[in-house]
KEPA-370726 format. One record per residue: residue number from 1; x, y, z of N, C-alpha, C in turn. Coordinates in nm, 3 decimals, decimal comma, m for minus. Layout:
- n n_px n_py n_pz ca_px ca_py ca_pz c_px c_py c_pz
- NUM X Y Z X Y Z X Y Z
...
// end
This chain:
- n n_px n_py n_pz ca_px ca_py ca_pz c_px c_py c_pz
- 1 7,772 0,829 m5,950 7,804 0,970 m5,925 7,918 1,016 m6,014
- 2 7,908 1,144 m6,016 8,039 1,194 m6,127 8,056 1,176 m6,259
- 3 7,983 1,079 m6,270 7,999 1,048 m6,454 7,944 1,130 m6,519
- 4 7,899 1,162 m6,642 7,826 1,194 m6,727 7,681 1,210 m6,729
- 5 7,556 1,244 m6,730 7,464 1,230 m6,686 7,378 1,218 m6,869
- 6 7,279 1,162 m6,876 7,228 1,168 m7,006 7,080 1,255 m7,013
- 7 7,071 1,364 m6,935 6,975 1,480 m6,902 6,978 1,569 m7,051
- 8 6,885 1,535 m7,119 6,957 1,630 m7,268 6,945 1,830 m7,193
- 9 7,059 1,867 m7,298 7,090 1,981 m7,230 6,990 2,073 m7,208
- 10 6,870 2,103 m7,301 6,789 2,170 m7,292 6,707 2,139 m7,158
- 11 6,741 2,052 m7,145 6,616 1,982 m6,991 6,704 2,051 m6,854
- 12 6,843 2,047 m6,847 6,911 2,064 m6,746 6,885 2,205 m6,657
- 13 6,980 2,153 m6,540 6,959 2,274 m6,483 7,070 2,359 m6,484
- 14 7,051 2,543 m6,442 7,131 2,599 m6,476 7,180 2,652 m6,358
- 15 7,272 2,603 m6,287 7,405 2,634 m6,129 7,407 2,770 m6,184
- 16 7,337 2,848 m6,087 7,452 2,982 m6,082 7,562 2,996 m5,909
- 17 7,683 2,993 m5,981 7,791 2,990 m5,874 7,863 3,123 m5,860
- 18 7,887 3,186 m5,740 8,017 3,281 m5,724 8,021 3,306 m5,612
- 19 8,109 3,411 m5,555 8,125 3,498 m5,415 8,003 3,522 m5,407
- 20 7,954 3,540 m5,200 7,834 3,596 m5,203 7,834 3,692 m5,210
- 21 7,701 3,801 m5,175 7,734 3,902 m5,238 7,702 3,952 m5,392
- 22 7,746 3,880 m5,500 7,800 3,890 m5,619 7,630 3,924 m5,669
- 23 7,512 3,891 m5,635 7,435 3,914 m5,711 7,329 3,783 m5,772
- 24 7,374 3,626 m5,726 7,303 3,481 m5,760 7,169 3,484 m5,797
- 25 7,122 3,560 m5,670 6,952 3,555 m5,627 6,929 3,665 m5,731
- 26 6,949 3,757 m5,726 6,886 3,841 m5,850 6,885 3,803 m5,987
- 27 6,995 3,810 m6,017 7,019 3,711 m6,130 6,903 3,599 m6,170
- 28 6,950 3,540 m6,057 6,884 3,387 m6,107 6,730 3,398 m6,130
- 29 6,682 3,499 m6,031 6,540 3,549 m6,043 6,519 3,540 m6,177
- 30 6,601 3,651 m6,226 6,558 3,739 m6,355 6,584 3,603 m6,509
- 31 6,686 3,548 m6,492 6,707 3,405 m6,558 6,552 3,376 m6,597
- 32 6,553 3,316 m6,471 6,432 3,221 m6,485 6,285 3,265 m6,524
- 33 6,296 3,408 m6,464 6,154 3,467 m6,603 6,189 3,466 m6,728
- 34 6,311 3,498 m6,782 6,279 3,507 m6,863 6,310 3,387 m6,945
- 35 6,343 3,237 m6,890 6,346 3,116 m6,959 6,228 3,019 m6,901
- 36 6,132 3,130 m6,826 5,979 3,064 m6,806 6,033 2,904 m6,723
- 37 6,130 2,943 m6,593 6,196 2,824 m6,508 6,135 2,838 m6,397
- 38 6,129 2,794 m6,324 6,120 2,773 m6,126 6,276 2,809 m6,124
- 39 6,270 2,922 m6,013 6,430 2,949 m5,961 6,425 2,905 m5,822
- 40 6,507 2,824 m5,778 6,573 2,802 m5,619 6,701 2,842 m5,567
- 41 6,671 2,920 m5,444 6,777 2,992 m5,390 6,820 2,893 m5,279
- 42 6,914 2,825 m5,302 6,985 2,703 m5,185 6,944 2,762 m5,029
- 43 7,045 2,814 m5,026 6,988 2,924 m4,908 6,834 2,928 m4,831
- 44 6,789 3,018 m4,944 6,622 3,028 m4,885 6,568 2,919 m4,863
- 45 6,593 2,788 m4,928 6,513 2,671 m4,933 6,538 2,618 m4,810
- 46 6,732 2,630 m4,760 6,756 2,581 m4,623 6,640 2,681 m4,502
- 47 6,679 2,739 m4,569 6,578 2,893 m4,391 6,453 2,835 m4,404
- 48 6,378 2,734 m4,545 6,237 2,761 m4,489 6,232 2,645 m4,466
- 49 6,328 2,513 m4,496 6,301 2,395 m4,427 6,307 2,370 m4,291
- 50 6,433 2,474 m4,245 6,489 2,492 m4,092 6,403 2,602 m4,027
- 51 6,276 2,681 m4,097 6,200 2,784 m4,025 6,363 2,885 m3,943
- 52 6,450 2,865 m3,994 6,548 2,965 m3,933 6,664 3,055 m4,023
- 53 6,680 3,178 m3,991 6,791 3,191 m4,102 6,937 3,114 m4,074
- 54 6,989 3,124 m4,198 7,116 3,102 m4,212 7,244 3,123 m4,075
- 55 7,230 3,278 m4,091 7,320 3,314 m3,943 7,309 3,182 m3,811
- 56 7,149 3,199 m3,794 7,099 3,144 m3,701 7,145 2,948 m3,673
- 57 7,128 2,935 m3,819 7,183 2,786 m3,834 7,298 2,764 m3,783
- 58 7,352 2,875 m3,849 7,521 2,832 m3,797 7,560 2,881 m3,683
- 59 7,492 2,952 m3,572 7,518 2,988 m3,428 7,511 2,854 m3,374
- 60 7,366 2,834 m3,406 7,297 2,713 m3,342 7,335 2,542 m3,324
- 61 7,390 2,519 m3,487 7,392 2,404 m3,495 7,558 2,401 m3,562
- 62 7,588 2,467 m3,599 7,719 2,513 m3,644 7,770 2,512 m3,810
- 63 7,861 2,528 m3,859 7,892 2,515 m3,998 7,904 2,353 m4,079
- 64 7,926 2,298 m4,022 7,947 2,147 m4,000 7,810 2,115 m4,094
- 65 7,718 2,120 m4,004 7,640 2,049 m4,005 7,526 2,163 m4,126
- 66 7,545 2,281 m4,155 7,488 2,404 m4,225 7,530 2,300 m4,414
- 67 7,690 2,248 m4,389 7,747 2,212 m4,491 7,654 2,071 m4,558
- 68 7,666 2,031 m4,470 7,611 1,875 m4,463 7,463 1,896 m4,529
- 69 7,350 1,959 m4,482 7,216 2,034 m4,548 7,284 2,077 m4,707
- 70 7,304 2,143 m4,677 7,355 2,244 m4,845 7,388 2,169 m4,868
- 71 7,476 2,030 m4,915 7,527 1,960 m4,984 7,462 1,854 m5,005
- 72 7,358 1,800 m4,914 7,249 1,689 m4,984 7,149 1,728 m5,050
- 73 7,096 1,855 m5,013 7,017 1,955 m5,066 7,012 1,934 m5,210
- 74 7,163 2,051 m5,244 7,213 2,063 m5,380 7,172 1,940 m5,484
- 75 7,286 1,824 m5,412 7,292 1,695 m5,497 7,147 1,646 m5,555
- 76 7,053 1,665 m5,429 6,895 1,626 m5,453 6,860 1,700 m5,558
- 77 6,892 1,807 m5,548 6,819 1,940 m5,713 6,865 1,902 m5,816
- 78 6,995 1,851 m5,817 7,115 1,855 m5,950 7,089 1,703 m5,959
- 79 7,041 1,611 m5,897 7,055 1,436 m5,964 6,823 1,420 m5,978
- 80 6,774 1,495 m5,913 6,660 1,479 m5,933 6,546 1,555 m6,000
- 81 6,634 1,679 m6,050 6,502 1,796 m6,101 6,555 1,840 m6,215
- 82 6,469 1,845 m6,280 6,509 1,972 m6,439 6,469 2,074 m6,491
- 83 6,513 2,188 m6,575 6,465 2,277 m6,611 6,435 2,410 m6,460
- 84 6,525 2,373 m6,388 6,567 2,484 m6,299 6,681 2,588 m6,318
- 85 6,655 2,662 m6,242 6,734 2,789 m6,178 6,767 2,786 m6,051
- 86 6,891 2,735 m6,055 6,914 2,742 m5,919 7,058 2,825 m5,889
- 87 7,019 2,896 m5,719 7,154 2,962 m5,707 7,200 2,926 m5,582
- 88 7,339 2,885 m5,577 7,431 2,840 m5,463 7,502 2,919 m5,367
- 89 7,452 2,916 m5,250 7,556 2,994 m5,156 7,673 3,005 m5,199
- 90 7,750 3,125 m5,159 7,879 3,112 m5,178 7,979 3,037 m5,149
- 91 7,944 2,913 m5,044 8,028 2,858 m4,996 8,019 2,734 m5,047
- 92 7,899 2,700 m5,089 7,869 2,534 m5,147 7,968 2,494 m5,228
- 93 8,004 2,555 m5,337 8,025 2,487 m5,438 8,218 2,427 m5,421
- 94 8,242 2,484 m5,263 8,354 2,435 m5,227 8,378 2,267 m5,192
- 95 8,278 2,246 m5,170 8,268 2,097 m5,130 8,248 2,003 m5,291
- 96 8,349 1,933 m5,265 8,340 1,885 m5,427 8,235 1,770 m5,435
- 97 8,162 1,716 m5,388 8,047 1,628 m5,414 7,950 1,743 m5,487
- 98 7,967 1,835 m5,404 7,823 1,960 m5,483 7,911 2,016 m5,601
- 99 8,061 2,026 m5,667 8,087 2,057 m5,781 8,058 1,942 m5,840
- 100 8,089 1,779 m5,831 8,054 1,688 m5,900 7,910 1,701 m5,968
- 101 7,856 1,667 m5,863 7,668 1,704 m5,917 7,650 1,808 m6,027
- 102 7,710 1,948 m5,973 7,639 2,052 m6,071 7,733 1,995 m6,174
- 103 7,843 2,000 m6,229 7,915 1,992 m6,341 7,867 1,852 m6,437
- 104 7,824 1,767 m6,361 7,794 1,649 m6,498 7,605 1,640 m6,455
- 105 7,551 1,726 m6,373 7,437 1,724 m6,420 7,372 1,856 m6,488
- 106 7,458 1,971 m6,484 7,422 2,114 m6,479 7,485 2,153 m6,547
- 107 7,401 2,327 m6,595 7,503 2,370 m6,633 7,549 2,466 m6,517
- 108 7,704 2,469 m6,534 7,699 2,590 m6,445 7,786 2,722 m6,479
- 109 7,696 2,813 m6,419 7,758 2,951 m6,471 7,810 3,028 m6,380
- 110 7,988 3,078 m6,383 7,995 3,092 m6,267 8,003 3,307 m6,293
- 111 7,924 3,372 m6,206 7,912 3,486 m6,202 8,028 3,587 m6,134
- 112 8,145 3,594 m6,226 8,277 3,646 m6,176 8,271 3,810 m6,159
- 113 8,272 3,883 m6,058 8,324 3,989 m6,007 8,444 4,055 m5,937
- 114 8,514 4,176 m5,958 8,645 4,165 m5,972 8,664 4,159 m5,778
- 115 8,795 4,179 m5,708 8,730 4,216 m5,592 8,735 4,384 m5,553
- 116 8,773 4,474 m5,628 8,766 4,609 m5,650 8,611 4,635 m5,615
- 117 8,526 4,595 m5,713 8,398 4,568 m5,715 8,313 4,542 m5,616
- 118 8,365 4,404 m5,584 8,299 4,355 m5,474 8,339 4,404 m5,296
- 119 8,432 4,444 m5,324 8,467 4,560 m5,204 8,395 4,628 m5,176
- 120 8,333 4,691 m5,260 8,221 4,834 m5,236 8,078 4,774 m5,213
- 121 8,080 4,635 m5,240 7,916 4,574 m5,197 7,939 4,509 m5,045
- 122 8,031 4,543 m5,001 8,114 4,496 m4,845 7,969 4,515 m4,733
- 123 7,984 4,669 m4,699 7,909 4,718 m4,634 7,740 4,683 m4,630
- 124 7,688 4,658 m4,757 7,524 4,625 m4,742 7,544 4,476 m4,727
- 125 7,619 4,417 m4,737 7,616 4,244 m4,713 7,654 4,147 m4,621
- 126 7,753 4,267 m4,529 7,830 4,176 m4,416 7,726 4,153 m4,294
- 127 7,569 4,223 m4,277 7,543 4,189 m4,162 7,488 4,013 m4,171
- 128 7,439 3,983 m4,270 7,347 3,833 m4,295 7,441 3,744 m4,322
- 129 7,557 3,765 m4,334 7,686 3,676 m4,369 7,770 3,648 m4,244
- 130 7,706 3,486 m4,206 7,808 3,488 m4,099 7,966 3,462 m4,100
- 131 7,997 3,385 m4,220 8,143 3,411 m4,226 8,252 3,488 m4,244
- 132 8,153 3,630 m4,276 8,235 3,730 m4,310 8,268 3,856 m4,151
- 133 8,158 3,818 m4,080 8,173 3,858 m3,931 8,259 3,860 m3,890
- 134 8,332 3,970 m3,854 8,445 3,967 m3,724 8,613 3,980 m3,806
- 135 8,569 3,981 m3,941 8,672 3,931 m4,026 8,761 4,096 m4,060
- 136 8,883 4,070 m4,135 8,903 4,197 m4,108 8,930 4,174 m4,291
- 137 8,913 4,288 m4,340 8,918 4,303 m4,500 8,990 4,211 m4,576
- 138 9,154 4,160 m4,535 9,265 4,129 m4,573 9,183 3,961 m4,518
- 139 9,157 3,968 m4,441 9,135 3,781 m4,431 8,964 3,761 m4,505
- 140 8,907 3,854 m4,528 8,837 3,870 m4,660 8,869 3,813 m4,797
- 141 8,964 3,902 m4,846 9,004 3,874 m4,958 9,102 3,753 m4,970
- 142 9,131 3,695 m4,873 9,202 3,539 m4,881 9,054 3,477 m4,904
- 143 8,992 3,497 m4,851 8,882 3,387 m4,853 8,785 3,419 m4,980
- 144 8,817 3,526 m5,032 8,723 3,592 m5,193 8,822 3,504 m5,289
- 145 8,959 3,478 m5,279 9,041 3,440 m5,353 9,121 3,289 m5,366
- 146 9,077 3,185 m5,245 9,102 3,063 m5,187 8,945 3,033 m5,300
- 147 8,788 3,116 m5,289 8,690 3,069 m5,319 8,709 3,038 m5,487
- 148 8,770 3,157 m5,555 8,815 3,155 m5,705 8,806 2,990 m5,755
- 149 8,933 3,006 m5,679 8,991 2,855 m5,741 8,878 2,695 m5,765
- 150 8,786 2,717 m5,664 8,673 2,598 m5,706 8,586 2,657 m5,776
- 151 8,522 2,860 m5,782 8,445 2,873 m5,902 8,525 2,823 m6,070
- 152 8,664 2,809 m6,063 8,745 2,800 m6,209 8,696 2,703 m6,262
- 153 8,610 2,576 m6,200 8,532 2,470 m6,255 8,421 2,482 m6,291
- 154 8,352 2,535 m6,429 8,257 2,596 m6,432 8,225 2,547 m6,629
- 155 8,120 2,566 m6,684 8,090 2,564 m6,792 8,107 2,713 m6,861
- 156 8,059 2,821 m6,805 8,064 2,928 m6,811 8,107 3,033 m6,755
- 157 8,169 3,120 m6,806 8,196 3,254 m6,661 8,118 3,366 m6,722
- 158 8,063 3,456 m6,663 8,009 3,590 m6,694 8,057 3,707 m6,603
- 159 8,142 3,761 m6,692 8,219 3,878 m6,599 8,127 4,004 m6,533
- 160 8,073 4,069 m6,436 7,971 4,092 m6,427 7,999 4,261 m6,361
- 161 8,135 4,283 m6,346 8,158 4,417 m6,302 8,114 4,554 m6,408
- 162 8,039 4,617 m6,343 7,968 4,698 m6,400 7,878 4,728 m6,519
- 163 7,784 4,615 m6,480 7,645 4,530 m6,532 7,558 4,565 m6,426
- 164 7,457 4,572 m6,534 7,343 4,576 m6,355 7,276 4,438 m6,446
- 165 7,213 4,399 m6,323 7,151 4,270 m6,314 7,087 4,220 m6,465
- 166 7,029 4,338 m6,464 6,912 4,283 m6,600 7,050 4,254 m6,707
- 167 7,122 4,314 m6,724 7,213 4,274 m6,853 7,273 4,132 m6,880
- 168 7,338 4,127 m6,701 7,395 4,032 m6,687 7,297 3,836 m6,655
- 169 7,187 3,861 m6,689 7,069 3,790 m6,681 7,069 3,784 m6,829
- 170 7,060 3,847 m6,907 7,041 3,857 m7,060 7,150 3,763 m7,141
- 171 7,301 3,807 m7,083 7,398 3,740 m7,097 7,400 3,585 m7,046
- 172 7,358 3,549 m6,946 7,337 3,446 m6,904 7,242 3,325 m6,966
- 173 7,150 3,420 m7,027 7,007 3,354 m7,116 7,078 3,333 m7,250
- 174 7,133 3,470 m7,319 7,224 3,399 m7,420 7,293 3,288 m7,462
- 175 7,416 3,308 m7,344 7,508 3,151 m7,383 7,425 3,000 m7,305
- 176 7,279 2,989 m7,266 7,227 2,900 m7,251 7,119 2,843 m7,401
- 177 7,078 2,954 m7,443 7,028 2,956 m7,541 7,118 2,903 m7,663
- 178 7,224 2,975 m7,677 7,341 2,933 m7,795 7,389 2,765 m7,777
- 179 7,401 2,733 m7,642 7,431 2,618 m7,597 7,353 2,537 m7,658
- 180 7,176 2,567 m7,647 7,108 2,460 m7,626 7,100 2,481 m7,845
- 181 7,114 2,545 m7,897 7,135 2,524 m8,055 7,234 2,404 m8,095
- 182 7,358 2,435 m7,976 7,488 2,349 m8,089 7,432 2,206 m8,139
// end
């Protein structure tokens, strides 16, 4: 684990990481048409193995154990599959076994938005987000800004405030493309 992986780069897979919210799943959608990939949304893959959503997981069975899934999950995509698109809950990539994996098997790109920005995507996102429930703005943005610090481990950043998707997908295909030249 952790070392180096000998996956030549063109084969690898491509982590998209950031705040939720930020836009992963669209993105990553749009990625992967247009680098002719399979995209996996961590997330969705948990809801359809567990037939339950997310919220629901973590009422039910709690965060603990929500972590524990997402993080063998991940490792399984990032030490066993190639030529994916994959996008990470917002919370995964806090657990450093799932930064180990993506970083020496992946690439990863982390999709940075300012929180000015992401303030105003508050309202359409807080109902499916259970950690953001109950929360009050200010213990928000501790937790938008505690998250920073493990996206800073990243191969890539793509600044993404005031981009709409398709651009910021284009950008993303770019520096994978330029990558896979050097």
């Amino acid at each position: 684990m952790g070392t180096y992986c000998n996956i030549p780069l063109r084969e690898r897979n491509i982590v998209l990481i950031g705040f939720m919210g930020v836009g992963k799943t669209t993105i990553g959608q749009l990625v992967a048409k247009k680098l002719y990939r399979d995209f996996i949304d961590v997330d969705q893959e948990i809801e359809k193995r567990h037939q339950m959503s997310i919220p629901t997981i973590f009422e039910q069975m709690g965060e603990d154990y929500f972590r524990k899934v997402e993080r063998e999950l991940i490792v399984d995509l990032c030490t066993n599959t190639r030529l994916k698109i994959i996008s990470l809950g917002g919370g995964a990539y806090l657990q450093e076994e799932v930064r180990k994996a993506c970083l020496s098997h992946g690439i990863v790109v982390f999709l940075d938005l300012s929180w000015e920005n992401w303030k105003e995507r508050l309202p359409s996102i807080v109902h499916d987000r259970p950690l953001l429930k109950n929360k009050t703005l200010e213990e928000i943005k501790q937790l938008f800004e505690q998250r920073k610090q493990a996206y800073s481990q990243h191969h890539y950043r793509v600044a993404t405030d005031g981009l709409d998707p398709e651009t910021v997908a284009t950008r993303v295909m770019k520096l994978i493309r330029e990558r896979d030249t050097e």
